[in-house]
VOGU-3710 file (C-alpha; in Angstrom, 3 decimals, decimal comma):
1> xxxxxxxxxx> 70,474/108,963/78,022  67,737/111,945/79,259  68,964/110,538/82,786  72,403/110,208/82,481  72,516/113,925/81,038  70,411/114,849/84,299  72,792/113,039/86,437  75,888/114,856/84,457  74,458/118,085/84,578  73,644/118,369/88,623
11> xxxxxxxxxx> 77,277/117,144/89,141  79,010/120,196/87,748  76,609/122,191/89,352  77,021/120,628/92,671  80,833/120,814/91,977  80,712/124,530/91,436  78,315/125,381/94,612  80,820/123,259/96,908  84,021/124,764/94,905  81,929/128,514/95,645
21> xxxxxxxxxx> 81,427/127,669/99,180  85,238/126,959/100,059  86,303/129,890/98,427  84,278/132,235/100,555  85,395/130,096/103,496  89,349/130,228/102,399  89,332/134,058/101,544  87,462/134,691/104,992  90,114/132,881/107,150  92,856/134,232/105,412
31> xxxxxxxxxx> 91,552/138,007/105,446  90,940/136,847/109,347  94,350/136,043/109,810  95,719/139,548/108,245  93,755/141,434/110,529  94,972/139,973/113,544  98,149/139,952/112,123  98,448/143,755/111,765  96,563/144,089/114,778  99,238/142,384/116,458
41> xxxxxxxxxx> 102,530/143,360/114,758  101,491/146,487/113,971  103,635/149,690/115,037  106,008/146,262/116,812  109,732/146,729/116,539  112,619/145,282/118,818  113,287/148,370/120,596  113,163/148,714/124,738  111,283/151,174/126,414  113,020/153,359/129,097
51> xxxxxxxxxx> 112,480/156,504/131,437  112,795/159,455/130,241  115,192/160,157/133,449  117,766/157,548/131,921  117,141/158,500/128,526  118,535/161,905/129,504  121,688/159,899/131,663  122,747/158,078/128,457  122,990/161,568/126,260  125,108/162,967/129,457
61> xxxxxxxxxx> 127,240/159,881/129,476  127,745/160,049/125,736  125,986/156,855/124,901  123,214/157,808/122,261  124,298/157,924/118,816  120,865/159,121/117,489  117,465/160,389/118,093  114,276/160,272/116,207  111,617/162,491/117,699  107,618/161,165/116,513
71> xxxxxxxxxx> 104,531/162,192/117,071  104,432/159,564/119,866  107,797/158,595/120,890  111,522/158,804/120,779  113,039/156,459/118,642  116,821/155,531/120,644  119,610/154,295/119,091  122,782/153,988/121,281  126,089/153,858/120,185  127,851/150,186/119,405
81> xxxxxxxxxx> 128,835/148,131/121,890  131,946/145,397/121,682  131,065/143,251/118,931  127,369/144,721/117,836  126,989/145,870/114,277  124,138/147,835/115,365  123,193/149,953/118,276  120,722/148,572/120,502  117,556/150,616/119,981  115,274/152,142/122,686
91> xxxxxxxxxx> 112,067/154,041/123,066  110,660/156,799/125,475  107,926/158,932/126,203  107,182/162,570/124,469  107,791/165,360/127,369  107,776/168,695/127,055  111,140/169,449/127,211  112,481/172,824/125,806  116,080/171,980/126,364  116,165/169,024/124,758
101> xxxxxxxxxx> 117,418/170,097/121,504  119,775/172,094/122,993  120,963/169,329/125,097  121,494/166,449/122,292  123,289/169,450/120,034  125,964/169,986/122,879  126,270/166,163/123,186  127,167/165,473/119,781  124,187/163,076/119,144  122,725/163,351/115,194
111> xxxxxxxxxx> 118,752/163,842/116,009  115,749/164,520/113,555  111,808/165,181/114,053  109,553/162,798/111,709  106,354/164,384/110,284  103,598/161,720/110,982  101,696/160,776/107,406  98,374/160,772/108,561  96,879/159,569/105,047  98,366/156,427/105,655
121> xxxxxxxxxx> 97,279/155,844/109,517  93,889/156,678/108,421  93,654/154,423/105,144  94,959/151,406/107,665  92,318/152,186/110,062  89,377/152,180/107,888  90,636/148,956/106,068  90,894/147,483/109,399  87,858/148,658/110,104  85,540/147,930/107,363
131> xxxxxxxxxx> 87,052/145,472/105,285  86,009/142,309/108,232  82,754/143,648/108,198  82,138/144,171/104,677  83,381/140,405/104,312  80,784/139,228/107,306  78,495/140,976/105,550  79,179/139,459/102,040  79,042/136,013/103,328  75,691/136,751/105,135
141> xxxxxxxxxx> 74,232/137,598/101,923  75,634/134,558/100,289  74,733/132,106/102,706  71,087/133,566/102,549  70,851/133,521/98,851  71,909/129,626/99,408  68,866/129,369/101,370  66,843/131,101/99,382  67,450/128,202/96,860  66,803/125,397/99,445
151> xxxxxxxxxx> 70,054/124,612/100,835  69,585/126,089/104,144  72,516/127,573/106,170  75,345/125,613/106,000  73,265/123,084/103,922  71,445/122,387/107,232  67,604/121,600/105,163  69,224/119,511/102,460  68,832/116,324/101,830  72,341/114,117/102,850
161> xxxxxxxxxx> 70,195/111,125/101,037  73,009/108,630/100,166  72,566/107,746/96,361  73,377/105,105/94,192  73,198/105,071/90,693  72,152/102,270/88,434  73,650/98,772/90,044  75,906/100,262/92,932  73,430/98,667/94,955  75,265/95,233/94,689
171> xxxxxxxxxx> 72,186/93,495/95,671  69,627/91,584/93,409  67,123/89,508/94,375  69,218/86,796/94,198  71,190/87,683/97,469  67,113/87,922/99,221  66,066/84,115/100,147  62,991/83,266/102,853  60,941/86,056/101,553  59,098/84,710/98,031
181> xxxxxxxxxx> 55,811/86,602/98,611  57,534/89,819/99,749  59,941/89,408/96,264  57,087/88,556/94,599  54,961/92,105/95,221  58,376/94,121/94,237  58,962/92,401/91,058  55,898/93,559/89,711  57,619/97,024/90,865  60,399/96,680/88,809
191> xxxxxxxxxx> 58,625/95,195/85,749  56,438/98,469/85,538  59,483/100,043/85,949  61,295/98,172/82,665  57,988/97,935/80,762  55,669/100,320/81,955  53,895/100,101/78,380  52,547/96,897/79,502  50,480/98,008/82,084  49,500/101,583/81,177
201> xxxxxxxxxx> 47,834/100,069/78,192  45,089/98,300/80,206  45,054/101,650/82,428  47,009/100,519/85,563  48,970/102,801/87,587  52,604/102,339/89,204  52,051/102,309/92,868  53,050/105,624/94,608  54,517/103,864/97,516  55,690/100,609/99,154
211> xxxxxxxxxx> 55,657/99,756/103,036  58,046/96,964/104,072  56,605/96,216/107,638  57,809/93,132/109,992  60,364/92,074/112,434  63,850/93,262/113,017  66,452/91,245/110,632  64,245/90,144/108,411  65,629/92,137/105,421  63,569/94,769/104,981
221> xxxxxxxxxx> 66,271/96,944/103,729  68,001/94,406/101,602  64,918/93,707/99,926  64,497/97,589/98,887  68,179/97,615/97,909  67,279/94,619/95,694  64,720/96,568/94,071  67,314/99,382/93,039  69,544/96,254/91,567  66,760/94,765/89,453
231> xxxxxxxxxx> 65,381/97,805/88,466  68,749/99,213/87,689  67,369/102,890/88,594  68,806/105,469/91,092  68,258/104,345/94,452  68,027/107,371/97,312  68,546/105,922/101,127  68,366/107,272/103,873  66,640/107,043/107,532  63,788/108,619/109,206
241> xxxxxxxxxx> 66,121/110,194/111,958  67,731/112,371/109,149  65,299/114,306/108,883  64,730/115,239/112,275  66,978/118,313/113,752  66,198/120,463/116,432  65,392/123,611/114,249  61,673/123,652/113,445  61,350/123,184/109,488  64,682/121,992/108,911
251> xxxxxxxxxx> 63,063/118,321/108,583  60,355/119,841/105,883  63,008/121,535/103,692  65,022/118,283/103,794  62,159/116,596/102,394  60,936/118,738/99,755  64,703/119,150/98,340  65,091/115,076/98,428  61,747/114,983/96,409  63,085/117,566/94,043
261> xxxxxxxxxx> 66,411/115,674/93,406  64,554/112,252/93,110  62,337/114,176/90,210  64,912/115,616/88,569  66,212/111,447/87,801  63,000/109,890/87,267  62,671/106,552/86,839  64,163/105,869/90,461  63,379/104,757/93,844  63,526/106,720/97,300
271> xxxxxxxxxx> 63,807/104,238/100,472  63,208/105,821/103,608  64,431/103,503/106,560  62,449/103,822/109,796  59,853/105,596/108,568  58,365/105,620/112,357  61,093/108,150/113,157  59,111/111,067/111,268  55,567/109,595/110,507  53,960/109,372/113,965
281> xxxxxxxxxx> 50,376/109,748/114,258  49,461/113,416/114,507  46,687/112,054/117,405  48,678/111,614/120,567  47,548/113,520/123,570  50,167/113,004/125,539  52,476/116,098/123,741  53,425/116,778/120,214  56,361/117,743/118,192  56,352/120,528/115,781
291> xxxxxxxxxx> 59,312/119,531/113,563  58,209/116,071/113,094  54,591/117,081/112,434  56,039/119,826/110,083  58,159/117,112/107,907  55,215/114,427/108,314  52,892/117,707/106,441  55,595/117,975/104,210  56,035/114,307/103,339  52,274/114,001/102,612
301> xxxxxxxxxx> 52,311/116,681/100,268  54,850/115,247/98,475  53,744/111,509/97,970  50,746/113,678/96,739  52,677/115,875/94,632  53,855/114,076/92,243  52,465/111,410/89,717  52,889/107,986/89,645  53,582/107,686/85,469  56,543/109,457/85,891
311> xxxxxxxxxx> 58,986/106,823/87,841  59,092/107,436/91,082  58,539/104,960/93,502  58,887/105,202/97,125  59,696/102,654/99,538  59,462/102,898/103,195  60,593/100,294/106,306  59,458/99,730/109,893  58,344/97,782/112,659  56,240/99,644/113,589
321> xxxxxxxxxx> 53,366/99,817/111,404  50,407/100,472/114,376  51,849/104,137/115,280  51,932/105,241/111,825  49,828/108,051/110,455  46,455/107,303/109,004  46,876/109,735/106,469  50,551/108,258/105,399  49,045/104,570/104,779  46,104/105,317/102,975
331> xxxxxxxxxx> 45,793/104,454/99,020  47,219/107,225/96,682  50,611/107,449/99,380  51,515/103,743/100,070  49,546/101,613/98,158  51,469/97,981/99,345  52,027/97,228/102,754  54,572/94,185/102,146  54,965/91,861/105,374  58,301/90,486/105,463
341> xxxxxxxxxx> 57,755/87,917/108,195  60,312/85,665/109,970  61,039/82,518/107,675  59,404/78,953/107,511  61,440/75,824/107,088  61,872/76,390/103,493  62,979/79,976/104,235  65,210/79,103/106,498  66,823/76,299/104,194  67,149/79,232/101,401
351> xxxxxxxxxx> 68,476/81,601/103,850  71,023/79,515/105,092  72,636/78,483/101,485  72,685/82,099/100,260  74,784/82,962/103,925  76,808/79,508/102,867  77,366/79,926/99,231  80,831/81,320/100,188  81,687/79,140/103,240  83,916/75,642/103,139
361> xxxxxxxxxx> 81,817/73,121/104,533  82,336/69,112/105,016  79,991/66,352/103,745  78,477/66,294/107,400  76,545/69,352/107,171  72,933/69,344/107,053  71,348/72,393/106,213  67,597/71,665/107,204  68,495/69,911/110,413  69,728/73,603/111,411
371> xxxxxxxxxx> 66,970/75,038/109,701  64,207/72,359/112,168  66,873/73,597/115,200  66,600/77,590/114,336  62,585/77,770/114,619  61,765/81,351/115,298  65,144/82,768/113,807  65,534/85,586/110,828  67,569/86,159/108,491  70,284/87,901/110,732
381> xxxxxxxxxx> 70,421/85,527/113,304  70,869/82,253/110,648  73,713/84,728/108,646  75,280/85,425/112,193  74,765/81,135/112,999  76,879/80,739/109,875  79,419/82,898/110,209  80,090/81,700/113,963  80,318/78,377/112,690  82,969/79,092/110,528
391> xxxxxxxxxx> 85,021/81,000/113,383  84,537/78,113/115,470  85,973/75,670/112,365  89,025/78,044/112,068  89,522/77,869/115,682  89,450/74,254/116,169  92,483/73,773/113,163  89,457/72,512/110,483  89,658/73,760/106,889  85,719/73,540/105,811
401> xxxxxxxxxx> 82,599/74,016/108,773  81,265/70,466/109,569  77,624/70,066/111,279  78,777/70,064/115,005  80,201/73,689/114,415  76,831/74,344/113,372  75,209/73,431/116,056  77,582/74,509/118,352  76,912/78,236/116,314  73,320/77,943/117,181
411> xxxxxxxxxx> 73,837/77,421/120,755  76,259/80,314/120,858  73,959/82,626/118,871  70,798/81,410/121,271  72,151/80,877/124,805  75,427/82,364/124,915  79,481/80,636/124,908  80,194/78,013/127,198  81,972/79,630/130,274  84,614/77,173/131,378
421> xxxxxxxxxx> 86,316/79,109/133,652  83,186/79,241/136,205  83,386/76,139/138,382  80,401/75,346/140,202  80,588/73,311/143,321  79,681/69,749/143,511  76,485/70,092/144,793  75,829/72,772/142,643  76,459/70,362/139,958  74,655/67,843/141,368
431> xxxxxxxxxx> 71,387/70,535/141,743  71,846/71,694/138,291  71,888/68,327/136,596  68,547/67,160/138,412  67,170/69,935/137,182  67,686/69,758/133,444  67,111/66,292/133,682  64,080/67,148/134,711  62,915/69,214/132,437  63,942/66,066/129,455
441> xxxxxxxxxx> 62,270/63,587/131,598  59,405/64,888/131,488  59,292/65,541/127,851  60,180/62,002/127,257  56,971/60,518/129,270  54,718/63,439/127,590  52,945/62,264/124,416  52,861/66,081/123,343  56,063/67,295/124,056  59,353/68,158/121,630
451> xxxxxxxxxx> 62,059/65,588/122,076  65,102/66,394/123,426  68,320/66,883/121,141  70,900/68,122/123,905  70,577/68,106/127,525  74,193/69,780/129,104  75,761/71,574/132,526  78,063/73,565/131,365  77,483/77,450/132,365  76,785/79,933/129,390
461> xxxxxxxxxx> 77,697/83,443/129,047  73,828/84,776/128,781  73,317/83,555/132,777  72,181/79,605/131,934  73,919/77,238/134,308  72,550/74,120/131,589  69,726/73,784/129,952  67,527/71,365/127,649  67,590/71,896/124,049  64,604/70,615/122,361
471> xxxxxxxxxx> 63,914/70,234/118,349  60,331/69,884/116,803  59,861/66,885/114,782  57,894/69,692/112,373  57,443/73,041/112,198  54,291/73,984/113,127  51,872/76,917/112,810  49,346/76,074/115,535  49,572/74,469/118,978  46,890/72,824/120,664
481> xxxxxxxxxx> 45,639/73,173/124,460  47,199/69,780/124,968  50,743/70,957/123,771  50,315/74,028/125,820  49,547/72,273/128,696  52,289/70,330/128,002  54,755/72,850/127,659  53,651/74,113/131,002  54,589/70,882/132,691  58,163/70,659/130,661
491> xxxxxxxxxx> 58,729/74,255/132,105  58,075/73,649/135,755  59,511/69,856/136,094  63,259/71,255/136,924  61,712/72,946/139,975  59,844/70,198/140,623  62,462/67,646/140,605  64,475/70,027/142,843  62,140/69,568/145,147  61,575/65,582/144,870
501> xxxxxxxxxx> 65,483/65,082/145,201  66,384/68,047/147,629  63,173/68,413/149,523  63,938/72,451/149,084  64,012/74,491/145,897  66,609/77,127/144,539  66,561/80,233/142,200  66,902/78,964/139,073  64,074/78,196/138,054  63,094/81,731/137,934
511> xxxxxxxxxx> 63,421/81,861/134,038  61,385/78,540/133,787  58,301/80,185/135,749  58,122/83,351/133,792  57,759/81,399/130,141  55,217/78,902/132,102  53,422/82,114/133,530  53,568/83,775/130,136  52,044/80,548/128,283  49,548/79,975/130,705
521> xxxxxxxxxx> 48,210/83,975/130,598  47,968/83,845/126,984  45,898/80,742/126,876  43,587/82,372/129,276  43,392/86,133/127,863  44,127/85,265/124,357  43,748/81,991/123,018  40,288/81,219/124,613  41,013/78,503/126,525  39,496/79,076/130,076
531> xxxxxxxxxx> 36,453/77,382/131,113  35,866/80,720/133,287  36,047/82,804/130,779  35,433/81,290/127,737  36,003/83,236/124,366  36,595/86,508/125,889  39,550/88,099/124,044  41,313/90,117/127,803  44,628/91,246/126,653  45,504/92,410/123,209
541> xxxxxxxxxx> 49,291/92,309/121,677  50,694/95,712/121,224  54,384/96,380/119,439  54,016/92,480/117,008  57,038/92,755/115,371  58,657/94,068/118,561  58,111/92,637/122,294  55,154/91,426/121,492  53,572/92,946/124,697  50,099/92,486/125,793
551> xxxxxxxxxx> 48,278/95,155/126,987  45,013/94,303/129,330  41,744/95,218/127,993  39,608/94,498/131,474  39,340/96,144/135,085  40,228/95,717/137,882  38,488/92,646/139,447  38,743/90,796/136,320  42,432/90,986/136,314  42,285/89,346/139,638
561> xxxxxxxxxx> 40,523/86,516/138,782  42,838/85,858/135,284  45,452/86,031/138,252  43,828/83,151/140,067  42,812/80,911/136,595  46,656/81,686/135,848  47,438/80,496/139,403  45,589/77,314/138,912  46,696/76,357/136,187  50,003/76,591/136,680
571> xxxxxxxxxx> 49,837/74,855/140,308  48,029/72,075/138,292  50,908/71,880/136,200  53,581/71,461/138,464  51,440/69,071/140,092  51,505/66,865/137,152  55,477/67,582/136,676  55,966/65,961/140,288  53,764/63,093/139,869  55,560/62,137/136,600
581> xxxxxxxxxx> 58,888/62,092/137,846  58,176/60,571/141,614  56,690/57,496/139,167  60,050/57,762/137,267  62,681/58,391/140,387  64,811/55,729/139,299  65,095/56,942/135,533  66,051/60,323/137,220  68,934/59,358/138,880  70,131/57,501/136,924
591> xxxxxxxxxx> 70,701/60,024/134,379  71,312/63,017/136,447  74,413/60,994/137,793  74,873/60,080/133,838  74,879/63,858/133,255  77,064/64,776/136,189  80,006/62,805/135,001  79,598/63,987/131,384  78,437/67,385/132,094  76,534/67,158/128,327
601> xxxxxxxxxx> 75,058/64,463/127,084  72,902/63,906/123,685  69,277/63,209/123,614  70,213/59,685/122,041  72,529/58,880/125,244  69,548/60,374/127,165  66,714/58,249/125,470  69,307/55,193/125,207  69,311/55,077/129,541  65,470/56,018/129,967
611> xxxxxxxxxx> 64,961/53,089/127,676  67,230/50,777/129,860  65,934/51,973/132,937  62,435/51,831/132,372  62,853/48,297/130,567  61,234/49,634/127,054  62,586/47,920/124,043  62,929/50,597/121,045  62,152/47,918/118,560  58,718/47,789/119,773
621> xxxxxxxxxx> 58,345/51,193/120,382  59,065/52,634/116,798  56,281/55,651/117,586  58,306/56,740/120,473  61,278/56,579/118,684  60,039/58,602/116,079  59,154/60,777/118,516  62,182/61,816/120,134  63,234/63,046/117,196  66,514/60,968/116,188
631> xxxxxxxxxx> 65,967/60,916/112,351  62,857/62,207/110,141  61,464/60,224/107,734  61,118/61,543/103,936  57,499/61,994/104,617  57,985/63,839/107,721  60,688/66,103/106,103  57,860/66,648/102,738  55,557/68,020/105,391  57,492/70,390/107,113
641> xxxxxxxxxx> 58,941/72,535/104,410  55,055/73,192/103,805  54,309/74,443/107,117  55,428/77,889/109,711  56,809/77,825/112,786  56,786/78,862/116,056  59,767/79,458/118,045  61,959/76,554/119,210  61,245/76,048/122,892  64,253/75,719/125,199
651> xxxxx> 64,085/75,116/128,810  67,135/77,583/130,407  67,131/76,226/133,583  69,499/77,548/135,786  70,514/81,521/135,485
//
């Protein structure tokens, strides 16, 4: 009730400041428009001026009917015309004329001399005068009393933190899946929220603040929206960037008049989104910036400002967690740093029926085979997967989303549409399909390769002229040097069956060597796994939740001999690539000119020809069948949902 009366007492008071405000505003713009109103009209009549010269013709021909003589003028009116009801009026010059009277008395015309009120003229002038600058004058005051009391000119340093109250959220942890150990750190949040008796009686303290860190898309702001929905508390949002502007302690102001809002409404929650925006570290050579440093001050004071028993709990997001302030992530500011990773299997699987919940879809549809397909993905991508899937159902005439639109989703969401108008030539064909088939080749004859699930020539919109798409028999957290090595020789066998077939090679394997060069540099500056070097650690990853980039930590002539290990390696590997398919031409051509005619084939049709070709019977080969990934078993499946991936490997061969 305390907060509701808060909440109904600020609104009034809000109402009246913004109801103050346009008043001043209204009454200045209209007083504006009076002035130049008189300004312009003033003294303005629809008279004509003439020369004196024919001023004096018109009295000699008899056509004035009347004169007024002013201060400044004389006021013309000539005699009616045809059908006038007036006489057109005109003005003229004062000259010092002594005959004049004389001259309009002999003429007949009625004349009269005004007496100027000078009173008047003067009481206009001052008003005109003074009253615009007594009003600029006014509103300067105002405006700086406003200021005075935080808002800032024009309510430039307060807060424009979107709130809202109670459930307005719409978002409970329900609507959150994939992230159970991030859910699990906020909901003791929100129970000390609800029952804070229960844990200030054995002397533990609500935690000051909350850091959401990891990748973009996983939900880090949907889980602090959450947080507001369970706790069923006023929820402040708002980003980094907003507190930024270009006048030095504008960002400052804006924070300490967000903090004094959030106070007056305790219990509540304050999410600030991109936190990196304003809390930089305050130890970069390179240059500084005095407004951010001003609101990062400012920010610290506050998380220190304020205790911890009364309610208020602040939430932050980023992506960045390495550039942060020391001072902003030590205990007493943000006591949690959450990780909300990318999802496992089981993640995924949850993800994917809370994005579903709401979609039609057929008996075909198998959630975790999309889930084994979509290693690597968050929670954006699988909600995007979904949603494409059911544009692609409503496109085709279908009333629910069966498993192919699925799939066909994930391709679309990982490699682009299929671009049908683009017609390659038929030895461009002909090139392209010895190289994918290639690439699956030689993950069919390696014992630690992925098997292949798709192997197609059909042009995509992201540059991909085909391309092999593989699926893990089981998610994975670690690879060994074998499977590296592996995926080396996967990589490099579409250029190498280029050159078997063609005797020449082309450009599109450019995209295969920079993810062979990229695996076979990490194994040697990160992973450990160069006889050369041995356990050295020579690169370190900078941006994690980002790019991912690694940055070298070794000079000069060491960098030129990771160059020449990487070299090695990689010549090794495409070695191996061109030994395995010259053993295997026949199996090669057979299915390239499979693939040609098709232009996409499945890795069943694919393993269903190798197996002819090469004479194996599948029977007695129930290991490699297993392997190639045409159906899990229940074991297999029980396995997987308890281990984390790595990302799904696909071979894009031609760009």
């Amino acid at each position: 009730m305390d907060n509701q009366n808060n909440q109904n007492n600020q609104r009034p008071n809000n109402n009246k400041n913004q109801q103050g405000i346009s008043f001043v505003i209204l009454v200045t713009l209209l007083t504006t428009i009076m002035v130049l109103a008189l300004y312009q009209f003033r003294g303005a009549t629809n008279s004509e001026e003439i020369s004196y010269d024919k001023f004096l013709a018109m009295v000699d021909k008899g056509e004035v009917e009347k004169v007024e003589i002013k201060s400044d003028k004389l006021v013309i009116t000539a005699k009616k015309q045809g059908k006038e009801k007036v006489g057109k009026e005109y003005f003229t010059g004062i000259v010092n004329d002594v005959n004049l009277s004389s001259r309009l008395y002999k003429a007949g015309v009625e004349y009269k001399h005004t007496i100027p009120d000078t009173t008047s003229m003067m009481v206009l002038n001052v008003l005109l005068t003074i009253l615009p600058v007594a009003l600029i004058v006014g509103m300067f005051v105002y405006m700086t009393r406003k200021m005075a009391k935080g808002g800032g000119m024009m309510g430039i340093g307060k807060s424009n933190a979107k709130m809202y109250v109670e459930k307005q959220t719409g978002v409970t942890f329900k609507d959150v899946a994939g992230q159970d150990e991030a859910k699990e750190s906020l909901q003791e949040v929100v129970d000390f929220l609800h029952n804070p008796g229960k844990y200030t009686s054995v002397g533990a303290k609500l935690p000051k603040g909350a850091l959401l860190v990891g990748p973009p898309g996983t939900g880090k702001t949907l889980l602090a929206k959450a947080v507001a929905g369970e706790a069923n508390v006023p929820f402040f949002s708002l980003s980094g960037s907003a507190f930024v502007e270009m006048y030095v302690g504008v960002g400052a102001s804006r924070v300490r008049d967000l903090f004094k809002q959030a106070q007056q409404m305790v219990p509540c929650i304050v999410f600030i989104d991109e936190v990196d925006a304003i809390g930089k570290s305050r130890d970069n050579q390179m240059g500084s910036n005095d407004e951010r440093e001003q609101t990062l001050n400012q920010l610290l004071a506050e998380m220190d400002g304020f205790e911890s028993n009364k309610g208020l709990v602040l939430l932050a997001a980023t992506n960045r967690p390495e550039i942060l302030d020391p001072a902003l992530l030590r205990p007493g500011r943000f006591d949690r740093r959450i990780v909300v990773e990318k999802p496992d299997l089981k993640g995924r699987v949850d993800v994917l029926k809370v994005h579903s919940k709401d979609v039609k879809m057929d008996e075909t549809v198998d959630l975790e085979a999309i889930a084994l397909a979509t290693s690597g993905a968050v929670g954006s991508d699988l909600a995007n997967m979904i949603n494409e899937a059911a544009i692609t159902a409503v496109k085709h005439g279908r009333n629910a989303v069966s498993q192919s639109d699925l799939f066909e989703a994930v391709e679309v969401v990982l490699v682009g549409k299929e671009k049908k108008d683009r017609i390659m030539s038929q030895e461009e064909r002909k090139i392209v399909s010895y190289h994918e088939v290639g690439h699956a080749l030689v993950s069919a004859l390696q014992k630690d390769s992925e098997p292949v699930q798709k192997i197609t020539i059909v042009p995509r919109t992201m540059g991909a002229l085909g391309y092999v798409m593989q699926t893990p028999e089981e998610e994975k957290f670690l690879n060994t040097k074998k499977e590296l090595e592996a995926m080396l020789v996967g990589a490099l066998a579409g250029r190498a069956a280029e050159e078997i077939v063609f005797d020449t090679v082309t450009t599109g394997a450019s995209n295969d060597i920079e993810k062979a060069t990229k695996i076979a540099r990490a194994m040697i500056t990160q992973y450990g796994m160069s006889e050369k070097f041995g356990l050295i650690g020579l690169e370190s990853v900078q941006h994690r939740y980002l790019d991912g980039r690694a940055v070298a930590n070794c000079g000069e002539a060491t960098a030129s001999e990771i160059d020449k290990e990487v070299m090695k390696l990689l010549k090794g590997a495409y070695e191996e690539a061109k030994k395995l398919l010259t053993e295997h031409r026949k199996s090669l051509d057979r299915i390239a000119d499979f693939l040609i005619e098709k232009e996409t084939i499945t890795g069943k049709e694919f393993m269903e020809i190798f197996h002819e070709t090469e004479g194996i019977d599948p029977e007695e080969n129930k290991e490699t069948e297993e392997r190639i990934g045409m159906k899990q078993t229940k074991e297999t499946k029980e396995h997987t949902d308890m281990e984390q991936g790595k990302e799904t490997e696909e071979y894009v061969g031609i760009e």
